[in-house]
N, C-alpha and C positions, 0 to 999 in steps of 0.2 A: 096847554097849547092845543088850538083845535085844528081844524080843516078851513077854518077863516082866516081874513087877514091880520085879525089881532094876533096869532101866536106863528103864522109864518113870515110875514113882516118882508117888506122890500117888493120890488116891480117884478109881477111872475112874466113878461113880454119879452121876446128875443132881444128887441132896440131898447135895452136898458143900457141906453148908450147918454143915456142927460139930454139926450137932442130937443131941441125949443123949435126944429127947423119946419121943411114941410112934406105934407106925406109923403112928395116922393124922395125928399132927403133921408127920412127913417126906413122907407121902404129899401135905398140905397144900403144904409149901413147896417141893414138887418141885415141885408144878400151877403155884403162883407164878412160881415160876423160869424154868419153860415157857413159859408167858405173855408173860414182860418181854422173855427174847430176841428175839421177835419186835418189839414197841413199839423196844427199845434199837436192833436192827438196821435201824429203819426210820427213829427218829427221832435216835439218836444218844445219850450220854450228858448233853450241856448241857439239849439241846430235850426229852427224856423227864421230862415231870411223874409226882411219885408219884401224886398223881388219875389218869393215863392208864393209868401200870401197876397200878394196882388193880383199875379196873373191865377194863383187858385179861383180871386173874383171875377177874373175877366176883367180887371178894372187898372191903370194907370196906378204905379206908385202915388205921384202926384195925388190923383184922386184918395188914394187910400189916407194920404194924411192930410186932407182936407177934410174930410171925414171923421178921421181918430189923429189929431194932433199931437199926441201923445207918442206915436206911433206905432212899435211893436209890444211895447208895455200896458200902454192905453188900451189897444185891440185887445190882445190878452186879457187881461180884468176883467174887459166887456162881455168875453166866450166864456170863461169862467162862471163869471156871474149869472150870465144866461145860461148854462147849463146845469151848473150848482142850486138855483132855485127852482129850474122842473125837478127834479131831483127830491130837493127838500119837499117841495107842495108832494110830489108821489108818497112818500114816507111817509108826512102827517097825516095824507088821505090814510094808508094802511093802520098807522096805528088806530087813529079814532073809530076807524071800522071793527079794526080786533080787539083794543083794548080802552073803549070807549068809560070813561070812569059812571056814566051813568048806567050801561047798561054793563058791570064788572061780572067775570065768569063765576062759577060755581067754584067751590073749592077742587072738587075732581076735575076743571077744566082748564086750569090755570096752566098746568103744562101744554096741554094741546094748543092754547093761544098764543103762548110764549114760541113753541116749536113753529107753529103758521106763522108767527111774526116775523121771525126770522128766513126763512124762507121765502117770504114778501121782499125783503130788504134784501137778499141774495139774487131774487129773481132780477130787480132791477139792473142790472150787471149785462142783461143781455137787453134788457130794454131802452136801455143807454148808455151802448158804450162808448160813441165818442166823450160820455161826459169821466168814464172812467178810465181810457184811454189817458186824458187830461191830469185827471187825478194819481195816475203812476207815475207820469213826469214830474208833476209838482212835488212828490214824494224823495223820485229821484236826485232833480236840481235844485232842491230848496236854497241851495248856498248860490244858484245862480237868479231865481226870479225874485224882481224885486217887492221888498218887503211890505209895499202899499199895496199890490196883486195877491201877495198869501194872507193879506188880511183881507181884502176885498170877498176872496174867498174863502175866509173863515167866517165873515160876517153873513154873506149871501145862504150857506150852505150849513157845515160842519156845527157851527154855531146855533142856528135858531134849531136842529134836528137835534141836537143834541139836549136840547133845552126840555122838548117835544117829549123825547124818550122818558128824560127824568120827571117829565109831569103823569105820563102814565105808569112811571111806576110808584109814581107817588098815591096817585090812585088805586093799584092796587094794593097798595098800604092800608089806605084809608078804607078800603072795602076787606081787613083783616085776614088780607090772603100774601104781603109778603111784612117782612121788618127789614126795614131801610135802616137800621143802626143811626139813623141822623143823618144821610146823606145821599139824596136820589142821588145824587147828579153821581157819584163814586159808581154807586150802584149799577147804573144804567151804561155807564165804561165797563165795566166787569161785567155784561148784558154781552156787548156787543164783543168783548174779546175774545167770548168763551164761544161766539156763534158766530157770526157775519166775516170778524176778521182771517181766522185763520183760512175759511174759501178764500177773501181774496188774495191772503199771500201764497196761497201754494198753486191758484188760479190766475197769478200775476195779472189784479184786477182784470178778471174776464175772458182775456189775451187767449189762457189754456182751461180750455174750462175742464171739469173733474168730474167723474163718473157722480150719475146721480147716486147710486149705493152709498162711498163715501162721503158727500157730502150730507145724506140722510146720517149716518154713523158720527158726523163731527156736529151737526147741529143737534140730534137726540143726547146726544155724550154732552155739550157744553149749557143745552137747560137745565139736563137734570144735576150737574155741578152745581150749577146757580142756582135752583132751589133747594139744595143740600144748605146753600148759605145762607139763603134769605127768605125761605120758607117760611110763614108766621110759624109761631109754635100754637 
């Protein structure tokens, strides 16, 4: 997976709304769009009334489902989607930059790339957090949002970066610096569990963020676990 669109795949544009309509229709349900992710990241999918994300647009219920017909579901997917793919494009930028399979690190630099990596992917937490704001709720009400939106956002998002991950570490397979035992994609979950995720659960994605000392202590702690495992020999 590169920094192209062959391996991040889907509309990187705020109005990744399907609209056929005309500039100033997209123009309109960008502004909407804009709008809700802040209401949605603040109030959640359940608790977000369509009265709240209307007048968040300045704009007539009326208008808002003339625009997203779907209504509160349709919107959603749409803020999702658009948040979820800057997201993903930011990620695959970072990997390709640090673990670009053509240009793979040295053997003695393989943890230094691994630890920057991860720290790329943490950083973003402050560089978008209505998108992860988004992503606590969805975490939280999964038994409430419906399940064409948590795929929307598995496919836009969770899905192509994840794909992304397991290609560069397939790469550094291939450049005889880890052993994937048969399975990037395993791999690359055991990557992010030992690094990324525990900042966001004890930082309640971003909400409380955590002294930089300890999150240096959990990211250097969770590489050097991981190449305890996957270290070529």
């Amino acid at each position: 997976m590169s920094a192209g669109s062959s391996r991040s795949g889907g509309n990187s544009r705020t109005g990744s709304t399907g609209s056929t309509g005309s500039p100033r229709k997209l123009e309109k349900q960008i502004a909407i769009a804009s709008a809700s992710c802040t209401v949605f990241g603040r109030e959640g999918y359940a608790r977000a009334s369509v009265d709240a994300l209307a007048a968040a647009a300045g704009v007539s219920t009326r208008t808002l489902y003339n625009h997203f017909p779907g209504g509160k579901a349709m919107l959603f997917a749409t803020v999702v989607t658009w948040t979820s793919t800057r997201v993903r494009d930011a990620q695959i930028a970072m990997m390709d930059a640090i673990l670009n399979p053509a240009r793979p690190p040295r053997p003695d630099d393989v943890e230094r790339d691994l630890v920057a990596l991860a720290h790329a992917f943490i950083g973003l937490m402050a560089d978008y957090p209505d998108h992860f704001a988004l992503v606590r709720h969805i975490h939280a009400e999964a038994d409430h949002v419906p399940p064409e939106v948590l795929e929307a956002w598995t496919n836009a998002g969770p899905g192509p970066a994840g794909r992304a991950l397991a290609d560069a570490m397939a790469g550094l397979a291939a450049a005889g610096l880890l052993d994937l035992h048969g399975d990037a994609a395993l791999v690359s979950t055991h990557f992010m569990a030992l690094t990324s995720q525990p900042i966001l659960q004890l930082s309640h994605y971003g909400v409380l963020p955590i002294p930089r000392p300890q999150v240096d202590r959990l990211v250097t702690g969770g590489v050097a676990a991981f190449l305890r495992a996957y270290r070529a020999a």
